[in-house]
N, C-alpha and C positions, 0 to 999 in steps of 0.2 A: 528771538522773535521781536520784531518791531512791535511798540506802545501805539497806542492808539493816539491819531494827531489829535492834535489840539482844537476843542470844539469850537465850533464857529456858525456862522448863520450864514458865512461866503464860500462857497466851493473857491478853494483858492487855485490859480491853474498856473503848474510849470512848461517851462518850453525846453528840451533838452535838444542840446546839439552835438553829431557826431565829430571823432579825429579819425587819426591816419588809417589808413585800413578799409574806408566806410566807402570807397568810390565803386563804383560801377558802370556799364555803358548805358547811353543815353540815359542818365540817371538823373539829367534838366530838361528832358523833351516836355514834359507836360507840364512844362514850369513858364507859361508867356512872359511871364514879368521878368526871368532869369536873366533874356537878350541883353537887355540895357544894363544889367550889373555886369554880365562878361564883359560889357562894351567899357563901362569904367576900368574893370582890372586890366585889360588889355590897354589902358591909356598910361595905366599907372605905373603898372607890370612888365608890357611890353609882353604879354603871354599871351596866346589865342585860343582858349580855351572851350569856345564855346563848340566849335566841331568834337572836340572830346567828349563831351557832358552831352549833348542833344542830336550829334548827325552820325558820327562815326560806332558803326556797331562792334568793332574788335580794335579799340583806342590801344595805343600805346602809352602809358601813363608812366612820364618822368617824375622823380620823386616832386620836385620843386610845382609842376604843375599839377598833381594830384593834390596836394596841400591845399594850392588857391581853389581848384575846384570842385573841393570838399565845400570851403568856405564858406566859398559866392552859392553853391547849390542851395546849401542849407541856411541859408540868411535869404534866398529866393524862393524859399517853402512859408518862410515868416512873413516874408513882405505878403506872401496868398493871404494866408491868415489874415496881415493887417488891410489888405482888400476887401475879407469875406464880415469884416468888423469885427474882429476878434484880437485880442490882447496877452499878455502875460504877465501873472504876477508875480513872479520869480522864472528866473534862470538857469541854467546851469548847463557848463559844456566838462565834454571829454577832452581831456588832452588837448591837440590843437582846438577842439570845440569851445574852449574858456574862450578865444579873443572872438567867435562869432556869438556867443552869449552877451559878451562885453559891447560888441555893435548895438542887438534887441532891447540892450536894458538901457542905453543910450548915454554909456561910458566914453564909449570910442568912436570915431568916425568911420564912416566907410573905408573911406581913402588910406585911413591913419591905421588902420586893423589891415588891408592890404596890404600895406608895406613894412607891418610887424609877420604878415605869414608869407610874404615874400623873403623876406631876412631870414626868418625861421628857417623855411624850406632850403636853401639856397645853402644855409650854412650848416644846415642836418647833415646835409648830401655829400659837403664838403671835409665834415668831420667824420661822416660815417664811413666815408670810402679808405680814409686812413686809419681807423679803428677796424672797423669789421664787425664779426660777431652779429648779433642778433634773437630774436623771441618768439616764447611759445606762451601759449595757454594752455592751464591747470584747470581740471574739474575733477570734481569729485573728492577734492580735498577740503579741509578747513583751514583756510587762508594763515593761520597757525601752525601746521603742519608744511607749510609750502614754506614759512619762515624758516622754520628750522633746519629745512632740505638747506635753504640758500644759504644761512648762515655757516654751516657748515662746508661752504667750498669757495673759495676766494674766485672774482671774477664773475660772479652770478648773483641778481638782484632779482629783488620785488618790483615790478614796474606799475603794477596799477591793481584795485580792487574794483573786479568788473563788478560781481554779485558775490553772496556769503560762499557760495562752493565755486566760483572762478577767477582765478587770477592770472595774472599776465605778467612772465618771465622775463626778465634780458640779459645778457651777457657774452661773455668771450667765447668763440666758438668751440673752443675746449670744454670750458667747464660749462656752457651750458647743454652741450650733449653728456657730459656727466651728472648735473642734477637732473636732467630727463630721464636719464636709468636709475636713480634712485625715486624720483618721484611713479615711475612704472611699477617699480619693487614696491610700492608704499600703496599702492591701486589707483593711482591717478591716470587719466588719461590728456595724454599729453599732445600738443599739436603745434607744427611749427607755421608760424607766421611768416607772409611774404617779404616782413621788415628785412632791409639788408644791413642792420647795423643795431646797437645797444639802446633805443629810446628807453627814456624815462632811466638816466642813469648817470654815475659820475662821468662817463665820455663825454657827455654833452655838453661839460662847464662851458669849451668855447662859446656853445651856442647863446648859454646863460649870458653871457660877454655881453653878446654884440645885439639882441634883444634889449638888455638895461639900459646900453649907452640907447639906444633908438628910442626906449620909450621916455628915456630922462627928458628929452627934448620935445614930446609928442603932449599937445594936449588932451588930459582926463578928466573928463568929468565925475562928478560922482552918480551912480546907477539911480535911474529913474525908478527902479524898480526892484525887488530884491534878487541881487546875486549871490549865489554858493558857488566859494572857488572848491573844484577839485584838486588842489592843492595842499590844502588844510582841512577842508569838508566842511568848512563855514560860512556865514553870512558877513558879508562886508558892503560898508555904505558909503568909503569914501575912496576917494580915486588916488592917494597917497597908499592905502593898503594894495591897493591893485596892481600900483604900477612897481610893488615890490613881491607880489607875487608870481604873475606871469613870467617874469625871465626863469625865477625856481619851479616852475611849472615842466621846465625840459628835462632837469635831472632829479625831479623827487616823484616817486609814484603817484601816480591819479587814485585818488583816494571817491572814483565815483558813488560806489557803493555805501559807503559811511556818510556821504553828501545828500543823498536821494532819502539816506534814512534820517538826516537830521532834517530835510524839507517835510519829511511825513510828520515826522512829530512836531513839525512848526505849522503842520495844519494843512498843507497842500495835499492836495489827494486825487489829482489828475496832472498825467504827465505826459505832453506830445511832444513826439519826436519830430526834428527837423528835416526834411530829407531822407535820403539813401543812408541810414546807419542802421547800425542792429541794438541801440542798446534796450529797445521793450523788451524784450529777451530776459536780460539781467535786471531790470527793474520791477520785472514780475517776478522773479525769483526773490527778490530782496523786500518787495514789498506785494503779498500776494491779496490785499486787498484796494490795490491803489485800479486806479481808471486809468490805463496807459494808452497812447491813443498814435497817428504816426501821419505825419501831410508829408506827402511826395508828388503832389499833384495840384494844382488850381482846383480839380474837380474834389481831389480829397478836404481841400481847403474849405470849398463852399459846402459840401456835404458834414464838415464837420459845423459851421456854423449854424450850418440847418439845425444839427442835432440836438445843438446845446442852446438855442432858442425854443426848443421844447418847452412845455408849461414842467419847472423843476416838481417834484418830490417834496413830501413835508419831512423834515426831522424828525426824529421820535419825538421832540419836546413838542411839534407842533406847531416849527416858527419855518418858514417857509424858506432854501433856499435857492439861492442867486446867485448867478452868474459876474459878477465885480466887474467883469472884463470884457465885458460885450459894451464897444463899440469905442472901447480904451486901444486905441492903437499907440504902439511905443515909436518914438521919431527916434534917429539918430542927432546926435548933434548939429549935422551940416544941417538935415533937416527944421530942425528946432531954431537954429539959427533965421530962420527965412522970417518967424512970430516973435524972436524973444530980442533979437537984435547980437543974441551973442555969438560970437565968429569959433569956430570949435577950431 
């Protein structure tokens, strides 16, 4: 059971952002601001995503293009937010979700995060098709129990800690319909995912590759704001840590679940999700007194700023709090760039 965070007089507020898996149809219709980001990754990209995301009701979704319009959706949920006057004090993505946190917290550039999940995707696709295999999630196990299925069968990994009773499998299409029969024998209920290949696993080194050379070259700022990589499940402040975790980001499991709980006990205690993902699911599981909250819409955006402009709640102690982040909106670098003079 999580410890109680850390007390404070500021409701501290995370912004969590979805990965692979999280797209949907018309999952940026009610997103107005969205247009103009498609219109950027589309300059960048050379991808057209925005019929996918907002017009097209039964999309065909390439892996490469699902990738970028996870991305752009869910960094077009935050720009609502930063319309409706609403900020974040910390971060934190899943999986492909690290480099759109890495945008919010104003590490990376728009531009320069496009074409780390363009690279990404492009060379997932590439390596996946010659690997194979692929992934399920575990419930109803303890994440302990799910190690010891794997460890036991060559070929089959841990790929991610969604919540304390759900994990996420990957592996060789052999052995991971063999840990699926032993974790069924064990009373898990097992599911297999639409992935057509091993994420979050030693297949991916290439991807690792060609990720590091890209961001050796990319300029990183350090986070305006606090980020927790799901990588390690910790806070990092400078953009030299960053740009040596994200490439390890493709072959070590997302360690979400251990991240969200080391943000509780560092005090945050409201968590909105970005977009089309599912993780308030596992975040209420993992933290069953946290404030999980989810903008998928302009209208959700302004409705939640209404909310949280409410006159707050007294403390037990009687000190009143507050909101930190009302009216704290996060710039990207390009942005930042236009006030500070500095070129990102």
């Amino acid at each position: 059971m999580p410890t109680e965070p850390t007390a404070t007089s500021i409701e501290r507020i995370a912004w969590m952002f979805p990965g692979e898996g999280s797209h949907r149809p018309l999952m940026a219709r009610r997103l107005t601001g969205s247009r103009a980001l498609f219109d950027q990754a589309r300059a960048v990209c050379g991808a057209e995503l925005y019929r996918l995301c907002a017009v097209d009701r039964t999309p065909w979704w390439p892996e490469e293009a699902a990738q970028l319009a996870i991305f752009v959706t869910s960094l077009a949920a935050a720009r609502a937010l930063e319309r409706a006057g609403l900020g974040a004090d910390g971060a934190v993505g899943h999986g492909l979700g690290e480099l759109t946190a890495l945008v919010a917290a104003g590490a990376l550039s728009f531009p320069d995060a496009l074409e780390a999940v363009h690279t990404r995707a492009k060379t997932m696709s590439s390596v996946g098709r010659g690997h194979g295999g692929g992934m399920v999630t575990v419930a109803g196990l303890a994440p302990e129990e799910v190690e010891a299925v794997c460890a036991g069968l060559p070929g089959v990994w841990v790929a991610g800690y969604n919540s304390p009773l759900e994990v996420a499998v990957s592996g060789d299409e052999a052995a991971l319909g063999a840990a699926a029969v032993r974790l069924r024998k064990a009373g898990a209920r097992v599911i297999r995912l639409e992935a057509p290949y091993a994420r979050h696993s030693s297949s991916m080194a290439p991807v690792r590759h060609h990720l590091a050379d890209l961001l050796q070259g990319c300029p990183i700022l350090d986070p305006q704001t606090a980020f927790y990589s799901t990588v390690d499940a910790g806070p990092h402040a400078g953009a030299e840590a960053i740009r040596r975790l994200v490439p390890e980001g493709v072959v070590r499991p997302v360690l979400f679940a251990q991240a969200v709980r080391n943000m509780w006990q560092a005090g945050f205690t409201t968590f909105v999700e970005m977009g089309a993902g599912a993780l308030g699911g596992p975040v209420r599981a993992a933290l069953p007194d946290a404030r999980v909250l989810s903008v998928e819409s302009d209208e959700d955006a302004a409705a939640l700023g209404e909310e949280l402009r409410q006159p707050p709640p007294s403390s037990e102690a009687g000190t009143p709090v507050r909101l930190r982040s009302l009216g704290h909106g996060i710039q990207d670098p390009a942005r930042a760039a236009e006030t500070t003079g500095r070129v990102a």
